[in-house]
C-alpha positions in Angstrom: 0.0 0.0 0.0 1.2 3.3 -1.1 0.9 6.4 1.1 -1.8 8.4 -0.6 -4.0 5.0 -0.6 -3.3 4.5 3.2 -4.6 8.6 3.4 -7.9 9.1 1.0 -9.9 6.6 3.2 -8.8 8.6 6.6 -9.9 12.0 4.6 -13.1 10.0 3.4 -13.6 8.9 7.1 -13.1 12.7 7.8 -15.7 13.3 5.6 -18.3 11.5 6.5 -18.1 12.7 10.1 -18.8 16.1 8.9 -15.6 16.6 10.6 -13.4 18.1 7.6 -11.2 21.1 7.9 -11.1 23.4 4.8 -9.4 26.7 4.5 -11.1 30.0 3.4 -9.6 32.8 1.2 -9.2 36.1 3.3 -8.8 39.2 0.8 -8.9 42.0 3.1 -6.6 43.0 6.4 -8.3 41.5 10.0 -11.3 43.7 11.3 -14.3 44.0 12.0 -15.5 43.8 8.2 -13.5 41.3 6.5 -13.7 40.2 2.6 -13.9 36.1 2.1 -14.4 34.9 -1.7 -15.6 38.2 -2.8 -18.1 38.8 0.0 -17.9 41.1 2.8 -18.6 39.7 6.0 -18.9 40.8 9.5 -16.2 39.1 11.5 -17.0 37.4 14.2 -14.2 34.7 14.8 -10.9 36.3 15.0 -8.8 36.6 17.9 -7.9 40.2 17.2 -9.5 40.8 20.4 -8.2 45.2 20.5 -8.3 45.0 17.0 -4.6 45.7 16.7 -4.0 43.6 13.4 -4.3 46.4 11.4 -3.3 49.1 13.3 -1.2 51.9 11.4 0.8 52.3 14.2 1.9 48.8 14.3 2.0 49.3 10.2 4.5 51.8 10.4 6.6 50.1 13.2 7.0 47.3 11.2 8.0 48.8 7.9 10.4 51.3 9.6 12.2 48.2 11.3 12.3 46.3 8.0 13.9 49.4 6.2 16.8 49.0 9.4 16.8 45.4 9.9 15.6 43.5 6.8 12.9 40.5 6.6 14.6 37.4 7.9 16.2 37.2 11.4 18.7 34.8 9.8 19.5 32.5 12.3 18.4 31.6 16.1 18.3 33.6 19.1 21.9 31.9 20.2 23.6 32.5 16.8 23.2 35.9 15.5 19.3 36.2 15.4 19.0 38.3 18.4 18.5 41.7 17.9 17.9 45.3 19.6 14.7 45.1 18.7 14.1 41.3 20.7 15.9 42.0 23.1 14.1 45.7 24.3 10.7 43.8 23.4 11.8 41.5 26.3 12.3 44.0 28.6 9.2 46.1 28.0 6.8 42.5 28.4 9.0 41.8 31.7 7.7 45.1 32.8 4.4 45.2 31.9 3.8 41.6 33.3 5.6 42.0 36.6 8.5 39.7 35.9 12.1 39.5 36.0 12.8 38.1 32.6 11.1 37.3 29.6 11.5 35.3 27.0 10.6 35.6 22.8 9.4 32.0 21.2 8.5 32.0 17.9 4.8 30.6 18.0 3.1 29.7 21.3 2.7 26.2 20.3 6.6 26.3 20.7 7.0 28.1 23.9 4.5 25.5 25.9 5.9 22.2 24.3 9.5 24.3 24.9 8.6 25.1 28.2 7.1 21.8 29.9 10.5 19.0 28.0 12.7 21.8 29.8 11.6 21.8 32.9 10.2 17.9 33.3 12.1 14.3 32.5 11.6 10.8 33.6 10.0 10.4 37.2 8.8 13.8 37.5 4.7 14.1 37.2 3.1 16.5 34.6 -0.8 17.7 35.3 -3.0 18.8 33.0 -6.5 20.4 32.9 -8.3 17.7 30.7 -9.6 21.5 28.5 -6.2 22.6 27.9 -5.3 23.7 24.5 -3.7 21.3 22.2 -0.2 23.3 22.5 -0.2 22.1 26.0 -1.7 18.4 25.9 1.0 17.7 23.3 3.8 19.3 25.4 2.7 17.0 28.1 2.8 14.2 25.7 6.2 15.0 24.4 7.8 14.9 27.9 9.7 12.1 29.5 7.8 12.7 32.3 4.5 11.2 33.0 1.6 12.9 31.8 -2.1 12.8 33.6 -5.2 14.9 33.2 -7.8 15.9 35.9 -11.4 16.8 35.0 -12.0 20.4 33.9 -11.8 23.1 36.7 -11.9 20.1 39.0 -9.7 21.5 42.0 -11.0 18.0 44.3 -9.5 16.0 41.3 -6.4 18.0 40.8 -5.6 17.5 44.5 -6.5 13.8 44.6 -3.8 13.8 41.7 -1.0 15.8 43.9 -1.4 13.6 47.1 -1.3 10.5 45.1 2.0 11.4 44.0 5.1 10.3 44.7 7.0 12.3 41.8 9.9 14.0 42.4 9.0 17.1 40.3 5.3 18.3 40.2 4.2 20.2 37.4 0.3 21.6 36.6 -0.4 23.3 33.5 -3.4 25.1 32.7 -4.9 27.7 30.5 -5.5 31.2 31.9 -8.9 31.3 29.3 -9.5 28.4 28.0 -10.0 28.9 24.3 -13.1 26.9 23.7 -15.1 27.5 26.5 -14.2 30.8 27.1 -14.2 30.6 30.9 -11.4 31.4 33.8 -9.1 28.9 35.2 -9.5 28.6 38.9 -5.8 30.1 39.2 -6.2 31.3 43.2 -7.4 27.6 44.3 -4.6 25.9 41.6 -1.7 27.9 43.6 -3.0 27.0 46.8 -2.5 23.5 45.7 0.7 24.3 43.9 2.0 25.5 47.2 0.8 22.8 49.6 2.0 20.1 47.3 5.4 21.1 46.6 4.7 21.9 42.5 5.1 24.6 39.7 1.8 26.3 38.1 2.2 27.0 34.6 -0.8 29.4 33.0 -0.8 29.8 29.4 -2.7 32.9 29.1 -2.9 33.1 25.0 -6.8 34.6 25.2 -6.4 36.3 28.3 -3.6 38.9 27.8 -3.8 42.2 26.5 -7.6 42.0 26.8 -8.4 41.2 30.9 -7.2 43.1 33.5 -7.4 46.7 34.2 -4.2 47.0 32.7 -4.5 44.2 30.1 -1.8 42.0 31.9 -4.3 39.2 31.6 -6.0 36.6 33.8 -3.0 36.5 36.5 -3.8 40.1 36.8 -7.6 39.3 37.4 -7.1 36.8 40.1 -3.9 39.3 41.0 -1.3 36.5 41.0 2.7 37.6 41.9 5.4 35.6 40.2 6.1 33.3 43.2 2.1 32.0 42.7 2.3 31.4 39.0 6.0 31.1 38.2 5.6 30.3 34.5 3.7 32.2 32.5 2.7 32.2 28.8 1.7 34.7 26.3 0.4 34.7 22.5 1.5 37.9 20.6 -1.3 36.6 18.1 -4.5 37.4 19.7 -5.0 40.8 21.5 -1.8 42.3 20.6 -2.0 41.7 16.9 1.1 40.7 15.4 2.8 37.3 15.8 4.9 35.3 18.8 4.3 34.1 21.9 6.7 34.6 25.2 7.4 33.2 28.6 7.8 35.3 31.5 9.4 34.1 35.2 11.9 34.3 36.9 16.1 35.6 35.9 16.6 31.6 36.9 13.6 30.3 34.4 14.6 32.1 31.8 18.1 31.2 31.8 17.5 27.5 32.6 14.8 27.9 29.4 18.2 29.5 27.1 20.0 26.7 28.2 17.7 23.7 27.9 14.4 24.6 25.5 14.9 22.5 22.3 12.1 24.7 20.5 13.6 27.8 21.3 17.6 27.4 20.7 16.9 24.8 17.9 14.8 27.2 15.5 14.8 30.8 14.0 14.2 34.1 15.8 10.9 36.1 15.1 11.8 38.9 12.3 13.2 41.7 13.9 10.6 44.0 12.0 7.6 41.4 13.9 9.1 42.7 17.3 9.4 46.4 16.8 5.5 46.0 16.0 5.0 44.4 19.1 6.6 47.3 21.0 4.4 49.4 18.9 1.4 47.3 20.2 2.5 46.8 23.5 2.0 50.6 24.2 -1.0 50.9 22.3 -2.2 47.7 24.9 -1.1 49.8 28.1 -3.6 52.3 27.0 -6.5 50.7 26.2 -8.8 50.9 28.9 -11.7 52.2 26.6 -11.3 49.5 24.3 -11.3 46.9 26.8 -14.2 48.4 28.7 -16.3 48.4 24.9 -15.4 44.7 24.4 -16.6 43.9 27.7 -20.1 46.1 27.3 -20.6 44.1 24.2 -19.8 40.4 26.1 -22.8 41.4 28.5 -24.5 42.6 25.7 -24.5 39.6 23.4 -24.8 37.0 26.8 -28.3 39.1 27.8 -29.7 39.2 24.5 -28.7 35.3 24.2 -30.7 34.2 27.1 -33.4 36.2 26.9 -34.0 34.3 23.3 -33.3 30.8 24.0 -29.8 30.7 22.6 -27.4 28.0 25.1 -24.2 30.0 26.5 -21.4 28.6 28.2 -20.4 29.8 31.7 -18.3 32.4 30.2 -17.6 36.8 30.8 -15.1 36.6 28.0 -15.0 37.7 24.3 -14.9 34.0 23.4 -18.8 33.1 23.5 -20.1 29.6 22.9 -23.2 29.0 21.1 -23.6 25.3 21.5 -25.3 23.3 19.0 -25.0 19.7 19.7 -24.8 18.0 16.7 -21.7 18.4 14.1 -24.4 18.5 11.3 -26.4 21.3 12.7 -23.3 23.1 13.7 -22.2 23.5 10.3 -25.7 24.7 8.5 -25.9 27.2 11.8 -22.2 28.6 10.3 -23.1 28.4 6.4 -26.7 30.1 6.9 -25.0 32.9 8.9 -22.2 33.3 6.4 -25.5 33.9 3.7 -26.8 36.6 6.2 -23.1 38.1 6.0 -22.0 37.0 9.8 -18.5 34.6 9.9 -18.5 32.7 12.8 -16.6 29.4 13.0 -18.7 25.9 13.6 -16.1 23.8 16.0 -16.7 20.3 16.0 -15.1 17.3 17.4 -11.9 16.4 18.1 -11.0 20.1 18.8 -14.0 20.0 21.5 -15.5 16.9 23.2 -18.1 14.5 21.4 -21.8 15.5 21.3 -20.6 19.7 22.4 -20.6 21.0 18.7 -21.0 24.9 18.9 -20.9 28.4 17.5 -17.5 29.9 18.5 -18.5 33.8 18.1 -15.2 35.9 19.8 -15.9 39.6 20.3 -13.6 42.3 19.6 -13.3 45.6 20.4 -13.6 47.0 16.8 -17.5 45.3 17.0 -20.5 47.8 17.9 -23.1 47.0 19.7 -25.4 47.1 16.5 -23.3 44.2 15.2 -23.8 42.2 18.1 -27.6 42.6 18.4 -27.8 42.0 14.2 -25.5 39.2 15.3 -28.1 37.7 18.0 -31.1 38.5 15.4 -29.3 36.1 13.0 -28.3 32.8 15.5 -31.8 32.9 16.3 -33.2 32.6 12.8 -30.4 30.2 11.4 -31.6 28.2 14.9 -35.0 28.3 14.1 -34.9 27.3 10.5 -35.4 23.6 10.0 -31.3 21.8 8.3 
């Protein structure tokens, strides 16, 4: 049997669930409004939570840092790939997170399978909410280390898991928002346990900073977490901050061990200089947006209220990720297509990115929406509900 006949019945199989992936065509830059296949559609599944993507500001930064620095970084971090502009983009997200050091990765993916093979090997225990992000479960899969999952949110679990023990290194993992659901890790009851158990709590906070927190610093700043509660913390350059990158932010000793022993970060190339001075650019514009967060906020209440009060099912969550869940695959996708005819994009996510039988809606918010979008938005969920597949 050759390869491609050992794949077409697994795509088939795909298929037939209702399960396969295709990509769309974007012909405009990330907003609000956003053209796909000649259409303009309102937006309602990007990540872009301060609508930054676009941002001249971050335009400008880029291109004036390409004019100095080029396109390519060349080479890794440890070889020559390191530049001014890395290296004062550390600084500022040390600051701005209440850290000691941080650290660039190249993709988040990176930093969290990076992050957990550094820091874990063989007889050392690796604990993972049974939600977390792909990113993560893979990390924890990767590892020498053993690898087990406690139910989501489950704190009487997760402790069960800790005294049970007899590791020699204990390390929990979680998501700060977790990216389907859109709800809050218990982070003040996971350091508790952390603490009493003699183990590290890693938070990757990918949907949570730049966009929660007075200040934007994320979900650690929500619950008000120090360094010594969470010492390893993740961030996604992605999402709220619009450009591209993820970091890790700890402690002068976690950095350094992370320089010294992080496979994905001293085996691959550094982020484009001209990526980073955006990210400067975007990390001041994130300092200041109070407003902005305050409007994407407005609108979560907005669009959970007018949910309810017609009937639509909401998960348990005050972010700008908001679940609409369907049930069944099938209906999931005609829900998404019948929106995209009354101009609304908003992602159908289906099994195995989210458990069996918990197809949904995955409408995120940003701040670029208005509140007219969002109540348009509700007006059209509840007649692509209504209408028979």
């Amino acid at each position: 049997m050759n390869l491609d006949q050992y794949l077409q019945p697994r795509l088939q199989e795909r298929r037939n669930q209702l399960r396969y992936r295709t990509r769309k065509l974007v012909e405009s830059p990330q907003a609000a409004l956003i053209n796909v296949g000649g259409r303009q559609l309102v937006n309602f599944c990007s990540n872009d939570y301060l609508g930054l993507a676009n941002n001249p500001a971050l335009i400008t930064a880029m291109k004036n840092a390409a004019d100095n620095y080029g396109v390519g970084s060349g080479a890794s971090h440890l070889v020559n790939g390191h530049s001014l502009e890395h290296h004062y983009l550390e600084e500022e997200l040390a600051e701005f997170t209440g850290r000691e050091r941080v650290l660039l990765f190249s993709t988040g993916y990176m930093a969290n399978m990076g992050v957990i093979n550094a820091l874990t090997g063989k007889g050392d225990l690796v604990l993972e909410d049974k939600l977390n992000h792909a990113s993560l479960i893979d990390g924890g899969l990767l590892t020498a280390a053993d690898m087990q999952r406690f139910k989501h949110s489950d704190m009487a679990h997760l402790e069960q898991r800790l005294k049970n023990s007899t590791h020699k290194h204990k390390l929990i993992v979680t998501d700060g928002v977790f990216s389907m659901d859109g709800d809050l890790a218990k982070l003040g009851a996971m350091a508790e346990l952390a603490d009493a158990n003699d183990s590290w709590l890693m938070v990757d906070d990918a949907h949570g900073i730049g966009c929660l927190g007075e200040k934007g610093a994320g979900t650690v700043d929500v619950f008000g977490m120090n360094q010594h509660q969470v010492p390893i913390l993740i961030g996604t350059l992605g999402k709220a901050f619009g450009t591209f990158g993820a970091f890790v932010a700890g402690s002068e000793t976690l950095i350094e061990s992370l320089i010294q022993f992080s496979r994905t970060y001293i085996y691959t190339t550094a982020l484009p200089p001209a990526v980073a001075a955006a990210t400067r650019a975007s990390l001041r514009l994130v300092r200041e947006a109070g407003q902005q967060r305050t409007h994407l906020m407005q609108l979560v209440a907005r669009f959970r209220e007018s949910c309810l009060n017609l009937g639509l099912e909401l998960m348990d969550s005050n972010t700008p990720i908001q679940p609409v869940m369907v049930g069944s695959d099938e209906r999931a996708l005609q829900m998404s297509q019948r929106l995209a005819q009354l101009g609304f994009w908003v992602s159908a996510i289906r099994p195995p990115t989210v458990p069996e039988g918990t197809a949904r809606l995955r409408v995120t918010l940003t701040a670029q929406h208005t509140l007219k979008q969002v109540d348009q938005l509700v007006a059209a969920l509840v007649s692509a509900k209504m209408e028979k597949g």
